[in-house]
N, CA, C and O atoms as a DFTB+ gen file, in Angstrom:
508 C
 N C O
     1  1     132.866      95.993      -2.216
     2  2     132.370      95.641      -0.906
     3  2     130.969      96.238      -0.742
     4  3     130.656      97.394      -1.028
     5  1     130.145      95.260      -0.225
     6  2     128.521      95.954      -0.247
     7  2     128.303      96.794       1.159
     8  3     128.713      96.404       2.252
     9  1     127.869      97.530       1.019
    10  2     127.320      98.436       2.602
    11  2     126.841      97.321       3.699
    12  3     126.835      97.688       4.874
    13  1     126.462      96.064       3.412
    14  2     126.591      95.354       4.467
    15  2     127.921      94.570       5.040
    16  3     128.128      94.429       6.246
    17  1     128.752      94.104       4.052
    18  2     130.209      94.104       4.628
    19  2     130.827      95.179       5.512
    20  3     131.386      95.028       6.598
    21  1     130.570      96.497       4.696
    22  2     131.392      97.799       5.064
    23  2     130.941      97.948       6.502
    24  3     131.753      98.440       7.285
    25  1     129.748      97.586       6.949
    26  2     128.907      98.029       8.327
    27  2     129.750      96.888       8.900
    28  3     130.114      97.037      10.066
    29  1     129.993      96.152       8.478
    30  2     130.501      94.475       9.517
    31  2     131.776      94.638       9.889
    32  3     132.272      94.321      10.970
    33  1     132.394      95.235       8.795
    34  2     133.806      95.362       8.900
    35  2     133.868      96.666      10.072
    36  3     134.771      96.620      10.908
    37  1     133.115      97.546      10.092
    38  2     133.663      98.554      10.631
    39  2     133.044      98.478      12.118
    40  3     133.454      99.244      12.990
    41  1     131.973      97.456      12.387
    42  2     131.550      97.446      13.659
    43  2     132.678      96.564      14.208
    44  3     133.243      96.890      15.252
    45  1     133.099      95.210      13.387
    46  2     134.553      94.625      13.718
    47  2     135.882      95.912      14.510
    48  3     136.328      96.093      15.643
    49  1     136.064      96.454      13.347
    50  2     137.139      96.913      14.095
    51  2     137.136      98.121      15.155
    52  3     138.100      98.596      15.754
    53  1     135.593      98.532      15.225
    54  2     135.545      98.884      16.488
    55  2     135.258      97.943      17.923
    56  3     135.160      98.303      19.096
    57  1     135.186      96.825      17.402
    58  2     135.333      95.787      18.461
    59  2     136.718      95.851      19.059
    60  3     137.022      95.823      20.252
    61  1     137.437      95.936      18.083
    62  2     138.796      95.590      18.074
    63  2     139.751      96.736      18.983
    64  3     140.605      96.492      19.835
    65  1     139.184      98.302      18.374
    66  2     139.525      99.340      19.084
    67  2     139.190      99.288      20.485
    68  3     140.079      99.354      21.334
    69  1     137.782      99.155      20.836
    70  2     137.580      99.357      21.996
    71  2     138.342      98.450      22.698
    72  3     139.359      98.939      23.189
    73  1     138.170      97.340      22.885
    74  2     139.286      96.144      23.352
    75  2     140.653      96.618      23.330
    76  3     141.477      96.063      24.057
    77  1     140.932      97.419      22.707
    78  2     142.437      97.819      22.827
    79  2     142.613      98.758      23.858
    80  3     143.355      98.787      24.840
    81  1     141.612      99.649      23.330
    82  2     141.156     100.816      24.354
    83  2     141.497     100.436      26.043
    84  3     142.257     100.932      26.875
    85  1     140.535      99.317      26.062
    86  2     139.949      98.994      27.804
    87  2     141.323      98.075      27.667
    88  3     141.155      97.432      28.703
    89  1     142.428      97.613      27.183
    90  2     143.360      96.660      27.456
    91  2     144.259      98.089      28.217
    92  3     144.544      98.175      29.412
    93  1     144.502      98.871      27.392
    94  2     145.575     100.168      27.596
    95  2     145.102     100.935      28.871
    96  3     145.983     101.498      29.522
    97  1     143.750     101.023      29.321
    98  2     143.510     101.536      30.432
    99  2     143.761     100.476      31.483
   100  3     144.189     100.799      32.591
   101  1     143.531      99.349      31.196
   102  2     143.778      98.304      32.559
   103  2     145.090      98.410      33.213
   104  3     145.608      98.331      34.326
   105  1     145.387      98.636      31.927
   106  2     147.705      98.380      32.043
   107  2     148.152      99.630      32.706
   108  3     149.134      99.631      33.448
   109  1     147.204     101.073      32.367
   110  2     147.498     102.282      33.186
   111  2     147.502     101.993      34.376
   112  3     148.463     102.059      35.142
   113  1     146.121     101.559      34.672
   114  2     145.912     101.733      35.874
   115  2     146.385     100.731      36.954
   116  3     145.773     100.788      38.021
   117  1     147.569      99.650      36.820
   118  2     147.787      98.804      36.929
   119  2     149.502      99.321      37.169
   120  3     150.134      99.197      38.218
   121  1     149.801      99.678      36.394
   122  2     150.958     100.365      36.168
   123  2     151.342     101.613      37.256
   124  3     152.385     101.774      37.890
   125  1     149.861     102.600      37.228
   126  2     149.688     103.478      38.287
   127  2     149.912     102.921      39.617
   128  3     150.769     103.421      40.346
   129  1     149.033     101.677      40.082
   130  2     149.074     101.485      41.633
   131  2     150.676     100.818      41.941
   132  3     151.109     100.951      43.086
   133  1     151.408     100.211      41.060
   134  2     152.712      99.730      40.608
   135  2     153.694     100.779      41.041
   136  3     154.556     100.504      41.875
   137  1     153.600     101.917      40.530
   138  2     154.294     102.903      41.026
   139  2     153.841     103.601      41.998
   140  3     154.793     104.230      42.460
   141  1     152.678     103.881      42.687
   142  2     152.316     104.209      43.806
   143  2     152.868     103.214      45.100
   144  3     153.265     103.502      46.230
   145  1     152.744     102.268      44.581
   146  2     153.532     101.108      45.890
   147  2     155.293     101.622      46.033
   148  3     156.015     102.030      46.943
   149  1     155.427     101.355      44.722
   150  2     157.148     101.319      44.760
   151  2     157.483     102.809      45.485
   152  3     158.563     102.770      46.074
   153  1     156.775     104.156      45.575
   154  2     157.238     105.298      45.927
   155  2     156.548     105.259      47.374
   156  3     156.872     106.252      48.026
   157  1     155.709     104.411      48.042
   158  2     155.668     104.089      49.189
   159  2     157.098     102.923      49.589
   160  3     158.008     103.516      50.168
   161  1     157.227     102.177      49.469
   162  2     158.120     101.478      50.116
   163  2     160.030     102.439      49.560
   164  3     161.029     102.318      50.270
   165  1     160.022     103.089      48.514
   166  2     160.475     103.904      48.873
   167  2     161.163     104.655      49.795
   168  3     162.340     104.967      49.979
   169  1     159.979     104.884      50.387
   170  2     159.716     105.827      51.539
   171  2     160.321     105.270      52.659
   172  3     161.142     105.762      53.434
   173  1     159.762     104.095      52.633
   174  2     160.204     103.267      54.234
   175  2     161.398     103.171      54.110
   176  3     162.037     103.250      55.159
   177  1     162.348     102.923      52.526
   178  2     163.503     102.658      52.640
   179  2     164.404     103.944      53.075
   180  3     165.588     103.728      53.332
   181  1     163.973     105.072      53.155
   182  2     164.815     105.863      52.998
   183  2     164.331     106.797      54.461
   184  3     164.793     107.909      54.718
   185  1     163.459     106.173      55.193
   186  2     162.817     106.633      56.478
   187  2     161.294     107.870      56.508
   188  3     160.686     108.336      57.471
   189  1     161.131     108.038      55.244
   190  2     160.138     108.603      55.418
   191  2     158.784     108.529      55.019
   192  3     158.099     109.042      54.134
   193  1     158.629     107.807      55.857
   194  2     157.394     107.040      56.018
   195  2     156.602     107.006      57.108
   196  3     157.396     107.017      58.049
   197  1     155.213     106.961      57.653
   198  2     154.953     106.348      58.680
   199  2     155.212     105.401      59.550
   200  3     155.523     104.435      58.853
   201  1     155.270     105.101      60.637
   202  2     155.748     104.187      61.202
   203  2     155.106     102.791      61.203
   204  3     155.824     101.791      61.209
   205  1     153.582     102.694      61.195
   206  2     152.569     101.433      61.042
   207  2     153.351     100.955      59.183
   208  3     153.344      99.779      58.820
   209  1     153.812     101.847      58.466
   210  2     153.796     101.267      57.284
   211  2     155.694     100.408      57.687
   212  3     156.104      99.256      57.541
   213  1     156.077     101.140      57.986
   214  2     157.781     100.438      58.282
   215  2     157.724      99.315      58.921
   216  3     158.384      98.309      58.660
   217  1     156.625      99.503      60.113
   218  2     156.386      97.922      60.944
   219  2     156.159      96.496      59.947
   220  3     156.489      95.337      60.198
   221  1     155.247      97.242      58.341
   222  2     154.782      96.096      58.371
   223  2     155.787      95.042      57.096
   224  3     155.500      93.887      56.781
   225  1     156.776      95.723      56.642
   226  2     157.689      95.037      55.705
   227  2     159.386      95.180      56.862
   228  3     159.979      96.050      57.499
   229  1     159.512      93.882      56.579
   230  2     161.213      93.413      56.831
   231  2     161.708      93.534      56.170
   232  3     161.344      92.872      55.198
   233  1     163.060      94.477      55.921
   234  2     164.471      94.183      55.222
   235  2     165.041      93.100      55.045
   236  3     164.190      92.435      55.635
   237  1     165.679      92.455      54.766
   238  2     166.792      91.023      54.320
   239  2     167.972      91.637      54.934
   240  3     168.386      92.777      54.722
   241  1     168.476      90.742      55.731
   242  2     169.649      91.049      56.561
   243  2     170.774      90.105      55.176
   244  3     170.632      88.891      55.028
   245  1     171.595      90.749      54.486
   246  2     172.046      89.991      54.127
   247  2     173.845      88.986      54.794
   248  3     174.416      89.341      55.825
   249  1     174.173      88.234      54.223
   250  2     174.665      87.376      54.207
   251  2     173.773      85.797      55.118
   252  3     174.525      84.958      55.613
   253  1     172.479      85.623      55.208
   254  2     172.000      84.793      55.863
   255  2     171.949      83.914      54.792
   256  3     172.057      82.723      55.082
   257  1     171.786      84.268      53.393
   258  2     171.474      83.405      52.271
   259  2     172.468      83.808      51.323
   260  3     172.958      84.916      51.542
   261  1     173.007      83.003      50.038
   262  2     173.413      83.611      49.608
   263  2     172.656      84.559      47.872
   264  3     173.090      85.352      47.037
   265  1     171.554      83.929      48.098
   266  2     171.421      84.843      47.140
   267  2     170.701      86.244      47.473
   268  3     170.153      87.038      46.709
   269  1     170.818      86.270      48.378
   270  2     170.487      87.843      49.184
   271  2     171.247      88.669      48.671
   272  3     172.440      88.482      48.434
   273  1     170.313      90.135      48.348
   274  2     171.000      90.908      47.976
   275  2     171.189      91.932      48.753
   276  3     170.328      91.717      49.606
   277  1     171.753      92.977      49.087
   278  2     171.716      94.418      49.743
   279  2     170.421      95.484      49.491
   280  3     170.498      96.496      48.794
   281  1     169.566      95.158      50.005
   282  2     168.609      96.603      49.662
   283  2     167.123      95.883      49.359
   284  3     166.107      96.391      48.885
   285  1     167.375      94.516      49.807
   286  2     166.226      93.892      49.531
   287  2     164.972      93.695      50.361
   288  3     164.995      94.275      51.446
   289  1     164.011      93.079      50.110
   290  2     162.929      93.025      51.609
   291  2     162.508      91.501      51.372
   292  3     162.468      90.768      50.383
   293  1     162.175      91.343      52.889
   294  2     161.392      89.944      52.687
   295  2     159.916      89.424      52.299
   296  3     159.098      89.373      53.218
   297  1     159.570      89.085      51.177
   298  2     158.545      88.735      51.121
   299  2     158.138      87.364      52.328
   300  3     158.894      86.505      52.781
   301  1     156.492      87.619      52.618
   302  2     156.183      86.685      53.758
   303  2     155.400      85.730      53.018
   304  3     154.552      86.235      52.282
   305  1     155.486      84.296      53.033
   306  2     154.877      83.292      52.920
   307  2     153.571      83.743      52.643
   308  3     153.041      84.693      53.220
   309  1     152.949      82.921      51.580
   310  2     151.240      83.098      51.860
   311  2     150.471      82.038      51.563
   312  3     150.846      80.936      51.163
   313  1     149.405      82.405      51.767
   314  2     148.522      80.643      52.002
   315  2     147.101      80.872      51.246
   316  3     146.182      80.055      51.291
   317  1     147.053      82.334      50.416
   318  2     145.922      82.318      49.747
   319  2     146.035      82.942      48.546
   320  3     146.879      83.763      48.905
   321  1     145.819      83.238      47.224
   322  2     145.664      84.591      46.575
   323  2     145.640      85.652      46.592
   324  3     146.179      86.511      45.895
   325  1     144.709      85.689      47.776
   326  2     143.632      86.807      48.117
   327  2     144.875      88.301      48.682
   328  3     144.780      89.522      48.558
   329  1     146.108      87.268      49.396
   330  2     147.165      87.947      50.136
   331  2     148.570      88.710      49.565
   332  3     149.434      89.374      50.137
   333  1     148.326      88.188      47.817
   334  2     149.128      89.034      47.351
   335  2     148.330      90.545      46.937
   336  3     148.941      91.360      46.246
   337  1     147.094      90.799      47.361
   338  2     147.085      92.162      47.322
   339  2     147.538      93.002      48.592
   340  3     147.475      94.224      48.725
   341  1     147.877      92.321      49.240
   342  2     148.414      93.089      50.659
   343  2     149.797      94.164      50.779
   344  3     150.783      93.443      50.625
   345  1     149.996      94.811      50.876
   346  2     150.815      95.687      50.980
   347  2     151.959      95.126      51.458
   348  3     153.015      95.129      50.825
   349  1     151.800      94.588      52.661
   350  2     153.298      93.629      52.709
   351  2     153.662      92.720      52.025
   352  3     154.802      92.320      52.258
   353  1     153.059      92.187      51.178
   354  2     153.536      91.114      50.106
   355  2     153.860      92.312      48.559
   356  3     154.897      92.519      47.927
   357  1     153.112      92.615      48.477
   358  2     153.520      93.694      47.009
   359  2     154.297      94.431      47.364
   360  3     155.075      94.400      46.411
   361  1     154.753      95.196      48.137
   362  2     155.326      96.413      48.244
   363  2     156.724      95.557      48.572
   364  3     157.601      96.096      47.898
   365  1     157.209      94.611      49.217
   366  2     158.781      94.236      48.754
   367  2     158.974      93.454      47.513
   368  3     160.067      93.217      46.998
   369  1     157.858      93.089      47.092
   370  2     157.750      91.982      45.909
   371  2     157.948      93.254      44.645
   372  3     158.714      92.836      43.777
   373  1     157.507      94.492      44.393
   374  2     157.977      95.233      43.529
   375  2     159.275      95.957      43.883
   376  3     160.239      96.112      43.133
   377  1     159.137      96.413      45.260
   378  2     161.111      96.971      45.234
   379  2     162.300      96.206      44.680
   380  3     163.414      96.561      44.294
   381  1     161.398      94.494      44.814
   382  2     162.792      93.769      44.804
   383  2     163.274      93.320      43.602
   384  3     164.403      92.870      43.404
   385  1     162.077      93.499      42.521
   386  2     162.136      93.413      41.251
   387  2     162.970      94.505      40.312
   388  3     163.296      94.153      39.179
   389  1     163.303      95.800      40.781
   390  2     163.547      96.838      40.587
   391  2     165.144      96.439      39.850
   392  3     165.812      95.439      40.111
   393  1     165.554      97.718      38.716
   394  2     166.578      97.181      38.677
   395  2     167.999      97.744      39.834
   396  3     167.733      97.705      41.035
   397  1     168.984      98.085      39.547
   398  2     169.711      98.574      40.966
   399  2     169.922      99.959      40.893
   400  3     169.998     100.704      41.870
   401  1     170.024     100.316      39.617
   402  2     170.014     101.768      39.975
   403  2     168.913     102.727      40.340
   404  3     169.087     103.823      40.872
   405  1     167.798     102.212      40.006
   406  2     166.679     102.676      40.919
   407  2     166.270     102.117      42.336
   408  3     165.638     102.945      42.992
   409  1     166.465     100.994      42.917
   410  2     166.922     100.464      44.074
   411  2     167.291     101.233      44.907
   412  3     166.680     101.388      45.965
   413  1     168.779     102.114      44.475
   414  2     169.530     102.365      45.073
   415  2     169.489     104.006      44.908
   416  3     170.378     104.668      45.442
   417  1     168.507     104.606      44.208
   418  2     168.436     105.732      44.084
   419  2     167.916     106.574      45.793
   420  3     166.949     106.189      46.450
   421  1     168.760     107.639      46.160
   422  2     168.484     108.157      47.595
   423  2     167.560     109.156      47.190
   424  3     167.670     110.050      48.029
   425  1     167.021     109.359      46.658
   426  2     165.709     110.595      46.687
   427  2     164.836     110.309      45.606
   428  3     165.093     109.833      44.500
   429  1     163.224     110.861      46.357
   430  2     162.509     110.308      45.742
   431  2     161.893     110.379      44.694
   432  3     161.069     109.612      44.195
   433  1     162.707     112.243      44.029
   434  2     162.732     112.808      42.321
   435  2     163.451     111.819      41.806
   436  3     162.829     111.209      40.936
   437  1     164.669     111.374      42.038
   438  2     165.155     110.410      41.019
   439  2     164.551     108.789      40.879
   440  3     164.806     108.038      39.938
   441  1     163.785     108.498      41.929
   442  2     163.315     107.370      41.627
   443  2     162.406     107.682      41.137
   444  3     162.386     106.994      40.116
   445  1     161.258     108.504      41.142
   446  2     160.450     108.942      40.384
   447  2     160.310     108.885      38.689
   448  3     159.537     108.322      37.913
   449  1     161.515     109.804      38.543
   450  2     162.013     109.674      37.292
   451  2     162.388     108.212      36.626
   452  3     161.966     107.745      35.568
   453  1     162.811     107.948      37.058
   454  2     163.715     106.411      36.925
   455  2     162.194     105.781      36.539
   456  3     161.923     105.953      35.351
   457  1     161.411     105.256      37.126
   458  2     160.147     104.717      37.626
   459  2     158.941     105.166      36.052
   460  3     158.340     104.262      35.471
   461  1     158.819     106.537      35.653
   462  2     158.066     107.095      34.687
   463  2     159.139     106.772      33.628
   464  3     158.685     106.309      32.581
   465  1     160.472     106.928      33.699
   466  2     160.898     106.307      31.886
   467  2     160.892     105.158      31.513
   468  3     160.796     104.657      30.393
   469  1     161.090     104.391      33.360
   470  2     161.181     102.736      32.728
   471  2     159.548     102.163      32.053
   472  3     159.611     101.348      31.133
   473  1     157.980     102.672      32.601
   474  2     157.214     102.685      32.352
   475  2     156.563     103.105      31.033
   476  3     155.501     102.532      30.788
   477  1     156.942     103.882      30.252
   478  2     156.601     104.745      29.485
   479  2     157.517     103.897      27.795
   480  3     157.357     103.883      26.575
   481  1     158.531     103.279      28.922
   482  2     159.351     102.215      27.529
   483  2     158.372     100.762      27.607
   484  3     157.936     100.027      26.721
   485  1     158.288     100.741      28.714
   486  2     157.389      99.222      28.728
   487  2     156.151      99.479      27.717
   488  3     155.828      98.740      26.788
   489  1     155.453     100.839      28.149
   490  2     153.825     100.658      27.247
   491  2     154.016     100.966      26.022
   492  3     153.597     100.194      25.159
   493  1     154.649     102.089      25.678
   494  2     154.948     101.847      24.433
   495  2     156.152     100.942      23.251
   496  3     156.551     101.217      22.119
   497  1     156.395      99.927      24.087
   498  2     157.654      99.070      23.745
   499  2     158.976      99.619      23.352
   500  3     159.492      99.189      22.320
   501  1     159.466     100.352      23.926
   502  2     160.993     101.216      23.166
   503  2     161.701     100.489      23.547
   504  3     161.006      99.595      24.029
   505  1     163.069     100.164      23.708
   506  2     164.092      99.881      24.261
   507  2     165.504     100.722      24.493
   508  3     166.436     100.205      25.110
């Protein structure tokens, strides 16, 4: 391989690194506000929360539907993009995704926990 391959190849796979690099920080930080929501609504579920934040997500009363579940919230209709960054649309849209034993976890060390192992299997793929 001539020193001009070797330079090509290796500016390549620092293309390649960095791109991996800035992929793994996006997913942190993405992941971060993910669990910052879920340990806010959390909160509301379990009453400790502010009150402007409890006003602004509904519970699911269940038996109105049947695929309602117990412990769920209502996501509200939306009419733009722009509105799934809103706190009332994300913040029941990730509780409700949750699986049940973190759902249903009453304190907010164990959802915590629950929350950092299920994460930590996702980025680094474990099962």
């Amino acid at each position: 391989m001539s020193l001009v391959e070797q330079v090509s190849f290796s500016t390549d796979l620092y293309r390649i690194l960095l791109l991996k690099c800035v992929h793994m920080c996006i997913a942190a930080d993405a992941i971060c506000i993910v669990y910052h929501v879920t340990t806010l609504i959390h909160g509301i579920h379990v009453g400790k929360c502010p009150s402007y934040l409890a006003d602004i997500v509904q519970m699911s009363r269940p038996g109105l539907c049947s695929s309602t579940v117990a412990g769920t919230y209502n996501c509200p209709r939306l009419h733009t993009r722009f509105a799934k960054s809103s706190f009332s649309y994300s913040g029941p849209a990730v509780k409700n995704t949750l699986s049940l034993d973190m759902r249903s976890a009453r304190y907010s060390g164990r959802l915590k926990k629950l929350l950092k192992e299920h994460y930590f299997r996702l980025t680094f793929n474990i099962s």
